[in-house]
C-alpha positions in Angstrom: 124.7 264.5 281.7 126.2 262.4 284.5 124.6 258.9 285.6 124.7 259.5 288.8 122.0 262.1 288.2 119.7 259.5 287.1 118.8 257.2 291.0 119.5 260.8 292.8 116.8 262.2 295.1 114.2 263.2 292.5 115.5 262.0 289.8 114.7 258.3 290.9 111.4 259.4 289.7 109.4 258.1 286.5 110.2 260.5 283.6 106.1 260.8 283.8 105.7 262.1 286.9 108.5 264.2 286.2 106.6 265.3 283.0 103.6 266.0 285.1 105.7 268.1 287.4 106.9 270.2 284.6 103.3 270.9 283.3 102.2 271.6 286.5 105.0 274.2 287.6 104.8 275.7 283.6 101.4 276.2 284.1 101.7 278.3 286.9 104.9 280.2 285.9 103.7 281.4 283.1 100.1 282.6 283.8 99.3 285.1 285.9 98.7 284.3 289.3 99.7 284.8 292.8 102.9 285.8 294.1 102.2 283.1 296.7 101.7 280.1 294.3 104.2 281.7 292.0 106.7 281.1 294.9 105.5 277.8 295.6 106.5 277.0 292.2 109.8 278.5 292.6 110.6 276.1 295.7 109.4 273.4 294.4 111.5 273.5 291.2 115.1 274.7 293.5 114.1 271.3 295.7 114.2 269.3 292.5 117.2 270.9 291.3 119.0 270.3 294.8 117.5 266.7 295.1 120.4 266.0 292.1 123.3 267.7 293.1 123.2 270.6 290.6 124.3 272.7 293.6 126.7 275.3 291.6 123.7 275.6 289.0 121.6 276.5 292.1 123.9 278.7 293.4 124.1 280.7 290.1 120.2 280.6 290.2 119.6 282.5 293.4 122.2 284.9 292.4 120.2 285.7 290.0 116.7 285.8 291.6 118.1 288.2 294.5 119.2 290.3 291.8 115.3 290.2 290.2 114.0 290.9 293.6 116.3 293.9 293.8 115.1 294.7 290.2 111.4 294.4 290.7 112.0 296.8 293.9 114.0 299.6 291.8 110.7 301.1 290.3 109.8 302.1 294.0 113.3 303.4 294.7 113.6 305.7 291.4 110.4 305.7 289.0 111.9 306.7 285.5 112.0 304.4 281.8 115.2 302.5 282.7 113.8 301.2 286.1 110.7 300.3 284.4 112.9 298.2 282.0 114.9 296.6 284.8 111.4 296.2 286.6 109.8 294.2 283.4 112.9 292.0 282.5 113.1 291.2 286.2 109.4 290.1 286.7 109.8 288.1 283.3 113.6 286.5 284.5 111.8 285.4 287.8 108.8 283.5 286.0 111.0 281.8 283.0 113.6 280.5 285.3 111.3 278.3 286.9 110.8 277.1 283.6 114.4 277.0 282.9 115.1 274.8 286.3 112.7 272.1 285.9 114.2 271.8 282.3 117.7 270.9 284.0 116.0 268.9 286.6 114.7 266.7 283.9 117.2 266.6 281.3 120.1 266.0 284.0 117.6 263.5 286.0 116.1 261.4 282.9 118.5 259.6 280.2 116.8 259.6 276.6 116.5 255.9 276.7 114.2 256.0 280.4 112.3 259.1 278.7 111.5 256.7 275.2 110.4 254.4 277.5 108.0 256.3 279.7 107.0 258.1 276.2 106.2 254.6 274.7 104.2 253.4 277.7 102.1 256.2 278.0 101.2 255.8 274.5 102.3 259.4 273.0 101.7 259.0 269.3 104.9 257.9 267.4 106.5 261.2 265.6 105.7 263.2 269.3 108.0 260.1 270.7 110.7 260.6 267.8 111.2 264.5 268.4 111.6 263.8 272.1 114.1 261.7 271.7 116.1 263.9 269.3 115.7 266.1 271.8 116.6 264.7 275.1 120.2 263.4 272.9 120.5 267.1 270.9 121.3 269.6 274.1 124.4 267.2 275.5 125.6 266.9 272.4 125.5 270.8 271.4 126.5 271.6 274.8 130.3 269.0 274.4 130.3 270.8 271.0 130.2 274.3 272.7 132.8 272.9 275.1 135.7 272.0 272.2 134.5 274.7 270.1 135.4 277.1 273.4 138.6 275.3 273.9 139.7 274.7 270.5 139.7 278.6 270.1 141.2 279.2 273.6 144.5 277.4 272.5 144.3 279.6 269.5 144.2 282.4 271.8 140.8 283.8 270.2 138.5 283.4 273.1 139.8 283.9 276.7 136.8 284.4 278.6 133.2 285.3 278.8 134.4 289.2 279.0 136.4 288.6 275.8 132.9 287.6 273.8 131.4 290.7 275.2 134.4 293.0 273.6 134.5 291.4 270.3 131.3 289.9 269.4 131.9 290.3 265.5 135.2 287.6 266.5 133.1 285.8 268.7 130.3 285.2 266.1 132.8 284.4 263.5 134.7 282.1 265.7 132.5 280.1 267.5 129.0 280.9 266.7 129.1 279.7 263.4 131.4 276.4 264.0 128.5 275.9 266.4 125.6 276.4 264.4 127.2 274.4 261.5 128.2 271.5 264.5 124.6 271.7 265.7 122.5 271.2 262.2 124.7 268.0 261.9 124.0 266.6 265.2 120.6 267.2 264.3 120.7 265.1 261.6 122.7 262.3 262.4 120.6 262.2 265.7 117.3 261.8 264.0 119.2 259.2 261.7 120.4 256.9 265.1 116.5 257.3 266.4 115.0 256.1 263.2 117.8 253.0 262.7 116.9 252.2 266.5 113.6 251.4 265.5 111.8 254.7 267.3 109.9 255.8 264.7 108.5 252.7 263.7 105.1 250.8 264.5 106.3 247.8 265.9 106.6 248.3 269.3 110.2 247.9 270.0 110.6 245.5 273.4 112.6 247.7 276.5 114.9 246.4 279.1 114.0 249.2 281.3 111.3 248.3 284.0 109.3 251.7 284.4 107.5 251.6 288.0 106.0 254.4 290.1 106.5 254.5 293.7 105.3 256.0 297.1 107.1 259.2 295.7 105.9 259.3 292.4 102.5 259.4 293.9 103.1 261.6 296.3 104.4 264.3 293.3 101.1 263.6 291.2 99.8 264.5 294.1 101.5 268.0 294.8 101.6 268.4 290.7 98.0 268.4 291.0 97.5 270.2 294.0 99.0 272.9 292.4 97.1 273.0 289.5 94.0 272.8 291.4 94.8 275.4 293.7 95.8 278.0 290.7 92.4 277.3 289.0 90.5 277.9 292.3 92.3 281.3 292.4 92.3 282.5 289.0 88.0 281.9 289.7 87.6 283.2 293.2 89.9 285.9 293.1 
């Protein structure tokens, strides 16, 4: 994650409202509803995506969702089993990635010390406040573990691309799945050994430097967050 995420656009926000957002949109995305709120959700989550600069993620996203579109569209194009599939997998792709994006608003946006802090103040009992912060310090550290793992066996000449792990997936399991696997139960350990010495599992409430303060914005997105919410409900009873 890059600081420069964390006072861009949206992701100036209070890792509460951002939480809030996230419920909101999840809510939504993963119940049935409208294609009209389900598409609200979908722009709302690419704005907070954009606010932070993720652009080539974003690219890579819509990509993606034209190819759904085109996916949910084959069933009335050729009605047989394997369009059905593509039809299914599509309509499931579209409603998870929404999902999937506020995830890398938030986890790009918030560092784990701003999220401890909003966890503390809004009083979240201690053990939920310990796995978060495990959490929010666990994917960056898999993810530069991934990254030497990929090089490490580049320079060996076992991996040279993505197409490479598609043609030898026994070598690509062997090689870097299982370094990974191992890399990542130790991170998890030694990550839930730093929270613990740092005093986050405690019950002294440990004293933060960072000043937590909701603006005109963050209103504004509890708001929307519960516009949304309020708007789904009304549908899922009317209609």
């Amino acid at each position: 994650m890059k600081s420069s995420y964390y006072h861009r656009g949206l992701g100036a926000l209070d890792p509460r409202t951002k939480l809030l957002l996230l419920i909101a949109t999840n809510v939504v995305a993963l119940t049935h509803g409208t294609t009209t709120m389900l598409l609200v959700v979908a722009v709302v989550s690419m704005i907070c995506v954009a606010s932070i600069g993720a652009y080539r993620y974003l690219g890579g996203y819509l990509v993606v969702m034209f190819a759904c579109f085109v996916g949910l569209q084959s069933w009335d194009w050729w009605p047989h089993t394997i369009t059905r599939t593509i039809y299914t997998g599509s309509y499931f792709v579209i409603r998870y990635s929404v999902i999937v994006n506020m995830l890398v608003f938030l986890f790009r946006s918030t560092s784990s010390s701003h999220f401890v802090a909003a966890a503390k103040a809004a009083h979240l009992p201690t053990h939920t406040v310990l796995s978060l912060s495990v959490v929010f310090r666990f994917f960056p550290t898999v993810a530069a573990d991934f990254r030497a793992i990929r090089e490490a066996m580049m320079l060996r000449g076992v991996l040279q691309g993505p197409l490479t792990a598609l043609i030898h997936p026994v070598r690509t399991t062997t090689y870097v799945m299982v370094p990974l696997m191992t890399s990542t139960l130790k991170a998890g350990d030694e990550l839930t050994a730093a929270a613990l010495t740092r005093g986050i599992g405690g019950t002294t409430q440990p004293t933060s430097l960072l000043q937590l303060k909701a603006t005109a914005i963050d209103y504004a997105i509890i708001v929307l967050s519960l516009t949304i919410v309020i708007i789904f409900v009304l549908e899922k009873i009317y209609m």
